[in-house]
C-alpha positions as CSV (number, residue, x, y, z in Angstrom):
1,X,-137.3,-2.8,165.8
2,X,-136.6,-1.4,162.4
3,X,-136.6,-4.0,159.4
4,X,-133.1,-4.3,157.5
5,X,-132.8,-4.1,153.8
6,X,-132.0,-7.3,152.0
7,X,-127.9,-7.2,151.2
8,X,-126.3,-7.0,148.0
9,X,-126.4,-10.8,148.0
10,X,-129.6,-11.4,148.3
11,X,-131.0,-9.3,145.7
12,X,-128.7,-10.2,143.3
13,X,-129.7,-13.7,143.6
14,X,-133.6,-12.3,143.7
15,X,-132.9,-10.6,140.0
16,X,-131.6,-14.0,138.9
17,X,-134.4,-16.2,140.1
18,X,-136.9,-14.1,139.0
19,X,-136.5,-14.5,134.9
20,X,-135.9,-18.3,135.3
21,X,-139.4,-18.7,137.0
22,X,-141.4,-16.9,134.9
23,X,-139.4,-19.0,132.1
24,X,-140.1,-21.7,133.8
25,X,-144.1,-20.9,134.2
26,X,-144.2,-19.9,130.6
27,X,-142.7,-23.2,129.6
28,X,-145.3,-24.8,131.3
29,X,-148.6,-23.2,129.4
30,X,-146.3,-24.4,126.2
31,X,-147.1,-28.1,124.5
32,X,-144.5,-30.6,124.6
33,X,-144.2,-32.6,120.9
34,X,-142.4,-36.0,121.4
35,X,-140.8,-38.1,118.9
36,X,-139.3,-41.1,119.7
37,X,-137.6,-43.3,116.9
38,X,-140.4,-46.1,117.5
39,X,-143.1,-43.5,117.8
40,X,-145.2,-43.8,114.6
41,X,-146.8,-40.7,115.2
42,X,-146.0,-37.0,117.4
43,X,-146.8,-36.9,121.1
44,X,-148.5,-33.6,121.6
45,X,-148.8,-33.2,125.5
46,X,-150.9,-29.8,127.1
47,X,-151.6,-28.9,130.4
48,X,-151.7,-26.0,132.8
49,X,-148.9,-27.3,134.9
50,X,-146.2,-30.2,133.6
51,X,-143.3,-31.5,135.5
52,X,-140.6,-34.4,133.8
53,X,-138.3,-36.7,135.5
54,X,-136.5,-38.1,133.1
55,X,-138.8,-40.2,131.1
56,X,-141.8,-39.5,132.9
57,X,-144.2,-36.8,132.6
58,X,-146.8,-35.5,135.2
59,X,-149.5,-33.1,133.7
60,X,-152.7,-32.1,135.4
61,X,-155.0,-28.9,134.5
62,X,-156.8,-29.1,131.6
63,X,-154.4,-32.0,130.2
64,X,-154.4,-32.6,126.5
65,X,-152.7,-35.7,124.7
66,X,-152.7,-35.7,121.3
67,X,-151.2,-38.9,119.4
68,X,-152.4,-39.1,115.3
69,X,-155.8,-39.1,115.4
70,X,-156.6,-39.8,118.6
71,X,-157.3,-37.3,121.5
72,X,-157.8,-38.0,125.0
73,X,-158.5,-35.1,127.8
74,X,-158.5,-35.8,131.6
75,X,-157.4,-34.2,135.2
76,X,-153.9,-35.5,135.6
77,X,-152.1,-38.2,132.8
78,X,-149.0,-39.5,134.2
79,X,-147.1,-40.3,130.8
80,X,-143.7,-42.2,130.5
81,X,-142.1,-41.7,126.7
82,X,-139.9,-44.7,127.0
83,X,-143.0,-47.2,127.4
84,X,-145.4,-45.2,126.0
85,X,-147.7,-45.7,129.0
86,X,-149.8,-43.0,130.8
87,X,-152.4,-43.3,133.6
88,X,-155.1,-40.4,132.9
89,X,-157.8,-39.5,135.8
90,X,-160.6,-37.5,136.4
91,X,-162.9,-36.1,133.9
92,X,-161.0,-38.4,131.2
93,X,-162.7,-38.1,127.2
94,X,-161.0,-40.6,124.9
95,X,-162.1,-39.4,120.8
96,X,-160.9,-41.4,117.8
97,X,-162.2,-39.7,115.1
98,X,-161.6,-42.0,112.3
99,X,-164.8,-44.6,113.8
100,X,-166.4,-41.8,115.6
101,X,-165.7,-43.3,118.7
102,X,-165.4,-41.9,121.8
103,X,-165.3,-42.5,125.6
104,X,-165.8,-40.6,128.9
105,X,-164.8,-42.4,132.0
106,X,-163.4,-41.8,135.5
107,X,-160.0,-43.7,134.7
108,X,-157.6,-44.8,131.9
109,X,-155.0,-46.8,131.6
110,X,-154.1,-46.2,127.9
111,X,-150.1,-47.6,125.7
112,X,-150.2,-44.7,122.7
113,X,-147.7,-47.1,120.7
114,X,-149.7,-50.3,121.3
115,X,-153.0,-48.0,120.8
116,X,-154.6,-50.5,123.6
117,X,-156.4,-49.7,127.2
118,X,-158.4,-50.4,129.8
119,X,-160.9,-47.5,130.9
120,X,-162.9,-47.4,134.3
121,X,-167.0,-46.4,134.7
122,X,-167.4,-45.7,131.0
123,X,-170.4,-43.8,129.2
124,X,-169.5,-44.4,125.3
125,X,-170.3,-44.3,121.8
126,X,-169.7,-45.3,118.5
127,X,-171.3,-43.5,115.4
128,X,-173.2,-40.8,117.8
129,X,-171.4,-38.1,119.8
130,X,-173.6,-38.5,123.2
131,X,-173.6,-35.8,125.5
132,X,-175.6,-35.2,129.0
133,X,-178.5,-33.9,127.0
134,X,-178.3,-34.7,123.6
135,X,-176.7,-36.9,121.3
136,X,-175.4,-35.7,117.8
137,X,-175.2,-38.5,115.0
138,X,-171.9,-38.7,113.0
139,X,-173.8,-41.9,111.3
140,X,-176.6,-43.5,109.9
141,X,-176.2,-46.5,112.9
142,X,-175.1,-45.2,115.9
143,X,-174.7,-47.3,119.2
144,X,-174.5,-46.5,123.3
145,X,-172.9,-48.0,126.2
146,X,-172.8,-47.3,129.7
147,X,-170.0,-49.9,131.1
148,X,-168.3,-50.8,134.2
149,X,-165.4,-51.7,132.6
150,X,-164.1,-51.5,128.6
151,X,-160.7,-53.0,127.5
152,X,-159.5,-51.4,123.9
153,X,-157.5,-55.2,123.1
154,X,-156.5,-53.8,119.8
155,X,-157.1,-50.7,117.3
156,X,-160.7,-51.5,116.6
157,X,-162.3,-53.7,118.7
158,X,-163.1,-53.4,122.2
159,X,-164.4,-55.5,125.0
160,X,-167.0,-54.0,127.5
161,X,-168.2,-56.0,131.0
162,X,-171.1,-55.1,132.8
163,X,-172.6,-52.9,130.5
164,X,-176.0,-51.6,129.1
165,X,-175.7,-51.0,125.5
166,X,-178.4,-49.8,123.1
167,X,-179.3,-48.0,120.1
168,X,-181.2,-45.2,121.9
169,X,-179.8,-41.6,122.3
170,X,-179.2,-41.6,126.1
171,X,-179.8,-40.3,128.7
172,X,-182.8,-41.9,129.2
173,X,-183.1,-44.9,126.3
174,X,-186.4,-46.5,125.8
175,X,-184.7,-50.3,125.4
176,X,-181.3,-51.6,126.5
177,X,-179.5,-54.9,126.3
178,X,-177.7,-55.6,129.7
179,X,-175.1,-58.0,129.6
180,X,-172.1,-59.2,131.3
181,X,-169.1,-58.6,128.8
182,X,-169.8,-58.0,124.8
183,X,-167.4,-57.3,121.6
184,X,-167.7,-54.2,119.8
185,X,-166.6,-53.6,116.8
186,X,-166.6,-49.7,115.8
187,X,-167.8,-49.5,112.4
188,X,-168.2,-53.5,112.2
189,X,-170.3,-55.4,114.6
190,X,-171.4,-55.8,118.1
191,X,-171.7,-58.8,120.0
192,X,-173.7,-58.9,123.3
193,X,-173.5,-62.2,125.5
194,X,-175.9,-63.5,127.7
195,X,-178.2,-60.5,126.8
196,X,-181.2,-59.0,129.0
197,X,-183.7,-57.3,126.9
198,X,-185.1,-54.5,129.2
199,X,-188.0,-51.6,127.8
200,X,-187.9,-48.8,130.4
201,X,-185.2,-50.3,132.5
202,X,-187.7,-53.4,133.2
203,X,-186.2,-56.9,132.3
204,X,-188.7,-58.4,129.8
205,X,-186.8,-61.2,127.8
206,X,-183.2,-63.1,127.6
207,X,-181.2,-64.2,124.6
208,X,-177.9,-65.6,124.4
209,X,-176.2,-63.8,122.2
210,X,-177.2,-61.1,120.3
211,X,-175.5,-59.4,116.8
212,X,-176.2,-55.9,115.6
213,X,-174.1,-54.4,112.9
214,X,-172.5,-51.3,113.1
215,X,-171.6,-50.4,109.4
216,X,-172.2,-46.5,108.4
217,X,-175.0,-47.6,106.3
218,X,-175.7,-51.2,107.3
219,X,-177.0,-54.0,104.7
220,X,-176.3,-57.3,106.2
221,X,-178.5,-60.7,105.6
222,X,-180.1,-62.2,108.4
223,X,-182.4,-63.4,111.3
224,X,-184.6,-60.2,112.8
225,X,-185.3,-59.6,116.9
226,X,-188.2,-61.7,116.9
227,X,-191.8,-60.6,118.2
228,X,-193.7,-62.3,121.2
229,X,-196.7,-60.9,122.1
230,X,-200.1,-61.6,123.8
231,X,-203.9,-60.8,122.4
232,X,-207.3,-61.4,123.0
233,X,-208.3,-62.5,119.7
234,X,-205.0,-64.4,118.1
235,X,-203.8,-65.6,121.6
236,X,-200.1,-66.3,122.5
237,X,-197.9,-64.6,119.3
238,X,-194.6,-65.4,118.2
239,X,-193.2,-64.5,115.0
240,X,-189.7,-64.1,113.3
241,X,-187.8,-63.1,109.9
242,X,-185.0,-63.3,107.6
243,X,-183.7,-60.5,105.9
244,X,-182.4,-60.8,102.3
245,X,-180.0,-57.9,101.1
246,X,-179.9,-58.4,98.0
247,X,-177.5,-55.8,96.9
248,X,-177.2,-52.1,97.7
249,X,-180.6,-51.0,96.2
250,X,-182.7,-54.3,96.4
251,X,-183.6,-56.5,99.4
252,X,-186.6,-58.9,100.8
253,X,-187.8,-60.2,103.8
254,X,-190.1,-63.4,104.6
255,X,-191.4,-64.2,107.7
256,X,-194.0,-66.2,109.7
257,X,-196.0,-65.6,113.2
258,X,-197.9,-68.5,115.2
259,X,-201.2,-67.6,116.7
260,X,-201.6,-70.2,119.5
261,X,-205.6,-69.2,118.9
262,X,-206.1,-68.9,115.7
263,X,-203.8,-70.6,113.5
264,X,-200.4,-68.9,111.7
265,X,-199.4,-66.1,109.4
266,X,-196.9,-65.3,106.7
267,X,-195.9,-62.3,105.2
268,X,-193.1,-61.3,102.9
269,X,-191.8,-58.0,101.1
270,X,-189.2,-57.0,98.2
271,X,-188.5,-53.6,97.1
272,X,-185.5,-52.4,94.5
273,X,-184.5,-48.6,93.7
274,X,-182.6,-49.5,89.8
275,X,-182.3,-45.4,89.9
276,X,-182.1,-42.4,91.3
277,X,-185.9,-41.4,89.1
278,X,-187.6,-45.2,89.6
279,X,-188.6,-48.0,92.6
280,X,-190.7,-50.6,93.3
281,X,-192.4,-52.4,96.1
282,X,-194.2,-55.5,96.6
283,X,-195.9,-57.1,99.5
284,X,-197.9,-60.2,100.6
285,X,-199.6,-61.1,103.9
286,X,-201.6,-64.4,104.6
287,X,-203.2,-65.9,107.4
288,X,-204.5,-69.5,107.8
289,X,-207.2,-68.9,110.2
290,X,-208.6,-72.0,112.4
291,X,-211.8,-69.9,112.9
292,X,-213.2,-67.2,115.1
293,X,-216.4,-67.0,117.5
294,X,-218.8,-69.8,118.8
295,X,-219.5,-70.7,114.7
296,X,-215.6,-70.8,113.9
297,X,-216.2,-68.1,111.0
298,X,-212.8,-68.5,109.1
299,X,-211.4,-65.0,108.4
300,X,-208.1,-66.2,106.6
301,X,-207.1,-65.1,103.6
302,X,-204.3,-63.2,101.7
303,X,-203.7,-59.6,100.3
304,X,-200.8,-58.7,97.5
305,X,-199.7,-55.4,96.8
306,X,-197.5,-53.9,94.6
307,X,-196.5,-50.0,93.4
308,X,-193.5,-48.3,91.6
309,X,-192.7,-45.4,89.5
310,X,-190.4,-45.4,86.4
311,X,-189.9,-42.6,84.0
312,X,-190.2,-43.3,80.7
313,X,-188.5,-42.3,77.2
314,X,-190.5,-39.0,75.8
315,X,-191.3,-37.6,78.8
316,X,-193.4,-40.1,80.3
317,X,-194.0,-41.2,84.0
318,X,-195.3,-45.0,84.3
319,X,-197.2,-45.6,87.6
320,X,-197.8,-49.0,89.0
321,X,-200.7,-49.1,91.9
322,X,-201.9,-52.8,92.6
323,X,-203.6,-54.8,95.7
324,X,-205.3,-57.6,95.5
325,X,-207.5,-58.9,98.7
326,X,-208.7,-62.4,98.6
327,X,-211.2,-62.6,101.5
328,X,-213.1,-59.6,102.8
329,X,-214.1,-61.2,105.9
């Protein structure tokens, strides 16, 4: 049976067709730049296919949102311009820039006008880029979480359940706090609740809460992590300190240790940096010793110590190099 030619009809309508879907296709691979009248900034949508109804837009391939400074990259984003809602899945990377924060997770639920969210099996950062095997640092005080869950309650702070959070470039950090839910504060603070200190991924110690700062260059006063240890010689050791910044180039620290076998300990320090040419440091360590050995020899004492560096008028460099040691034994 011999195949008929399509009729004047048909190829008409073919010729037609043809132009309005490649218009279409191109239309697709082109971004679509939203601007409501409440929209404070442009809605830059991208992806390799996009279909609207109405209000809603459905994007998947390679999707792109772009909304001020933020940028957030998934699977598929579901988008509605009326509410400013969109659902994003699958490979989604949320980056704001301005904090160096950014988020990878399997899910997002994300309001562009509200700037708020709630993001699903999260690996995060704030103040280091982390990837799979490395981690670049966009600041001095970078800080890692791993997270069940993290709500983004407002611009700026977010809160983070069942999480492992640490200052460690991952993937493989030598410490981590685990903890139930925690505040972070992206170029602030973080708060960690109920906190389980674990080295290698083995629980070691608890504390209730637990505050780290989270400033570019942080100088904050206050209590250190404190030290508990075990020896031979000194016997159970606990010790803790108080930081003392001062002001941007001068700070001290004082602190104490008990040695459950000996006795206790104190040590303090100060340094200053007046200029860019001078410093100075000082430091002092003491011990009051209960005695050692079957004759309870008493090896307590104190050192001080003290250099700095100044340049002088004419030319001159002035050198300070003291230490002071009040028991050799």
């Amino acid at each position: 049976m011999s195949k008929q030619k399509p009729g004047p009809f048909v190829s008409i309508a073919f010729l037609l067709c043809q132009p309005l879907f490649v218009a279409v296709a191109i239309r697709a691979q082109v971004p679509f730049e939203l601007q409501a009248p409440q929209e404070r900034h442009m809605v830059v949508l991208r992806a390799e296919t996009q279909q609207r109804i109405g209000d809603a837009y459905h994007l998947s391939g390679q999707v792109e949102v772009l909304y001020g400074s933020m940028r957030m990259t998934a699977d598929q984003v579901d988008y509605n311009s009326a509410s400013g809602e969109l659902t994003a899945a699958g490979n989604v990377e949320f980056t704001e820039p301005t904090q160096s924060e950014q988020i990878r997770a399997r899910r997002a639920e994300y309001n562009l006008r509200q700037e708020t969210g709630r993001f699903d099996d999260v690996e995060g950062s704030v103040g280091g880029l982390a990837r799979p095997s490395s981690a670049m640092l966009t600041t001095t005080n970078p800080f890692y979480f791993t997270a069940q869950r993290v709500d983004r309650v407002e611009p700026g702070i977010y809160r983070v359940y069942n999480a492992e959070v640490t200052v460690c470039s991952p993937p493989r950090p030598t410490w981590t706090f685990h903890t139930p839910a925690a505040t972070i504060r992206p170029g602030d603070s973080a708060w960690i609740r109920h906190a389980q200190f674990r080295l290698w991924n083995l629980p070691v110690f608890y504390l209730p809460v637990v505050y780290r700062s989270l400033e570019r260059q942080p100088r904050n006063s206050g209590f250190l992590a404190p030290s508990v240890g075990n020896n031979s010689r000194l016997g159970f050791v606990f010790g803790e300190s108080f930081f003392w910044a001062i002001s941007r180039s001068m700070d001290a620290e004082v602190g104490a240790e008990y040695l459950s076998k000996r006795g206790w300990s104190q040590q303090g320090s100060f340094r200053v940096v007046p200029n860019a040419t001078s410093y100075f440091r000082a430091s002092y360590y003491g011990v009051a010793d209960r005695g050692f050995g079957p004759q309870k020899t008493d090896q307590g004492g104190y050192t001080v110590s003290g250099e700095g560096v100044a340049l002088l008028p004419g030319g001159f460099r002035g050198v300070l190099d003291f230490s002071h040691l009040s028991s050799l034994v």
